[in-house]
C-alpha positions as CSV (number, residue, x, y, z in Angstrom):
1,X,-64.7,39.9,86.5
2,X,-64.1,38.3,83.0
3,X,-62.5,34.9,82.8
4,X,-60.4,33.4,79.7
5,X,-59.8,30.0,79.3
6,X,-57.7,28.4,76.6
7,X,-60.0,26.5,74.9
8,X,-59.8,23.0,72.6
9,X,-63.5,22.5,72.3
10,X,-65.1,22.3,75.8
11,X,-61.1,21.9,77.5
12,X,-58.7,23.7,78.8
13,X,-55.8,23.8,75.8
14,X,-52.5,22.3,76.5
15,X,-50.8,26.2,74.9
16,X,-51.9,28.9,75.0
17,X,-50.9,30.1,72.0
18,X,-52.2,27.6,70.1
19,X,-55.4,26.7,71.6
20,X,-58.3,27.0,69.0
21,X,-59.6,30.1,70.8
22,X,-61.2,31.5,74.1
23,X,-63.7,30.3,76.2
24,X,-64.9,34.0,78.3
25,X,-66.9,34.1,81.6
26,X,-68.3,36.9,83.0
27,X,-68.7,36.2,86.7
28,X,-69.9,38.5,89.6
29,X,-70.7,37.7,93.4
30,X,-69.2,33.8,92.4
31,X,-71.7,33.2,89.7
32,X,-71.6,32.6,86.1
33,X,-73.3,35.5,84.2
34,X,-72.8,34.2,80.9
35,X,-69.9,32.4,78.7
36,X,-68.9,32.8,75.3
37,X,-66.6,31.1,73.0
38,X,-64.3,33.7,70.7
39,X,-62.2,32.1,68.4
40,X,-58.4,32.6,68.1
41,X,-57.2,35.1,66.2
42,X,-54.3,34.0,65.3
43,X,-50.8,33.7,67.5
44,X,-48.3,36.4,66.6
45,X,-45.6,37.4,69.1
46,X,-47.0,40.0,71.9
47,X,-50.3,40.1,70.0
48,X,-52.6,37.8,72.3
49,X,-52.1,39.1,76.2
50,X,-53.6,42.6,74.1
51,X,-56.4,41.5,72.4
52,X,-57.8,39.6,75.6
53,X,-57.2,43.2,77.1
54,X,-59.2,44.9,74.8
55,X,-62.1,42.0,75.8
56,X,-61.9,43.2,79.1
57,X,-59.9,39.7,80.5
58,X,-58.8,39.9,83.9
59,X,-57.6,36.7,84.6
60,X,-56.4,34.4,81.8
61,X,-56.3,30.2,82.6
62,X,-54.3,28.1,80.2
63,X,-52.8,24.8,80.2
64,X,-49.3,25.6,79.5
65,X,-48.0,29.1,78.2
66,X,-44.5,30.3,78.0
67,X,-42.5,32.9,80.0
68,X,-42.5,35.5,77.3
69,X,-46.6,35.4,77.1
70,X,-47.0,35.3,81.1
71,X,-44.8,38.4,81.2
72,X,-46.9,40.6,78.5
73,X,-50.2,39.9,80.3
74,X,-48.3,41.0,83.8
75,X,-47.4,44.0,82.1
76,X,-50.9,44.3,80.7
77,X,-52.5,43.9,84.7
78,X,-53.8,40.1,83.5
79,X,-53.8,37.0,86.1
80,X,-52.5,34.2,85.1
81,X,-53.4,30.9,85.8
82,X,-51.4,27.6,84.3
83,X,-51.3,24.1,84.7
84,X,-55.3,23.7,84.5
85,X,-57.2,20.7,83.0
86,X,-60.4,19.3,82.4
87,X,-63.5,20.6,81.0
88,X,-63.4,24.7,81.3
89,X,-67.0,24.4,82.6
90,X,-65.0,22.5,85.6
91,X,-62.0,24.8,85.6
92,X,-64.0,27.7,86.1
93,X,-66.2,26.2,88.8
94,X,-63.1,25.3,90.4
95,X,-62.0,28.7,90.6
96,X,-65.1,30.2,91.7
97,X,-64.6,27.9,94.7
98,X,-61.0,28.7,95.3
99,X,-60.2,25.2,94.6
100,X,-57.6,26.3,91.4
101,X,-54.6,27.0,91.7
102,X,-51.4,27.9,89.4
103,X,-48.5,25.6,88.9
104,X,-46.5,28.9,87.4
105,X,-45.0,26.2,85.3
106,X,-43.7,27.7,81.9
107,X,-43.6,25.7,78.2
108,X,-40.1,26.4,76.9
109,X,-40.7,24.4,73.6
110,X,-42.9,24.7,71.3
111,X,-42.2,21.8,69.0
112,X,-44.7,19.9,71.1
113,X,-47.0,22.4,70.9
114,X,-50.0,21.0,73.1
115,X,-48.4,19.1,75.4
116,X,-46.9,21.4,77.2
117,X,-49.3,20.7,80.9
C-alpha cells in the first residue's frame, strides 16, 4: 500500500491543495518500507487526485481538503483521510494501528487557506 500525506515540513498540512508537497509511505504487513518527500507540483483544478495516481497512492491523508478534490480521488479509487494532525511520522503510525480515523469534514473556503482542520 502507498500512503500520501499532506505535508508542511514534517506535519500534516492544514489543505491539501496547498501543502508544500507529499510525504509517500510504502507500507506492507503494517510496516514502514520506506518514505519519501515529493514536492508539490503545483495546485490546478482536478490536477492533484491524478498525479498521486500516477505515484501509485492509495490512500491520501490531509488536514483539510474540499468537496470537489475528495470527489476526484473517489473517482480515481483513492482513500481519503481528513482532519489529521501532528507529525506525519505520527499520522502514519496512527494509521498503521487503526487508531486514525476521518472527520469527512470538507474546507469550503479557501481564503484561509491552511486553516481549514
Amino acid at each position: 500500500m502507498k500512503i500520501a500525506i499532506a505535508s508542511e515540513g514534517k506535519n500534516v498540512s492544514g489543505h491539501f491543495g496547498h501543502c508544500e508537497g507529499f510525504t509517500m509511505y510504502e507500507i506492507e504487513e503494517n510496516k514502514v518500507l520506506n518514505s519519501e518527500f515529493v514536492p508539490n507540483p503545483g495546485h490546478r483544478p482536478g490536477f492533484l487526485p491524478i498525479f498521486l495516481k500516477e505515484q501509485g497512492i492509495d490512500l491520501i491523508i490531509s488536514g483539510g481538503m474540499g468537496g470537489s478534490a475528495q470527489q476526484l480521488f473517489i473517482d480515481n479509487g483513492i482513500d481519503i483521510v481528513v482532519g489529521a494532525k501532528g507529525s506525519c511520522d505520527d499520522v502514519i503510525k496512527a494509521y498503521i494501528n487503526g487508531e486514525l480515523k476521518s472527520t469527512g469534514s470538507v474546507c469550503e473556503e479557501h481564503s484561509h487557506e491552511g486553516h481549514c482542520n
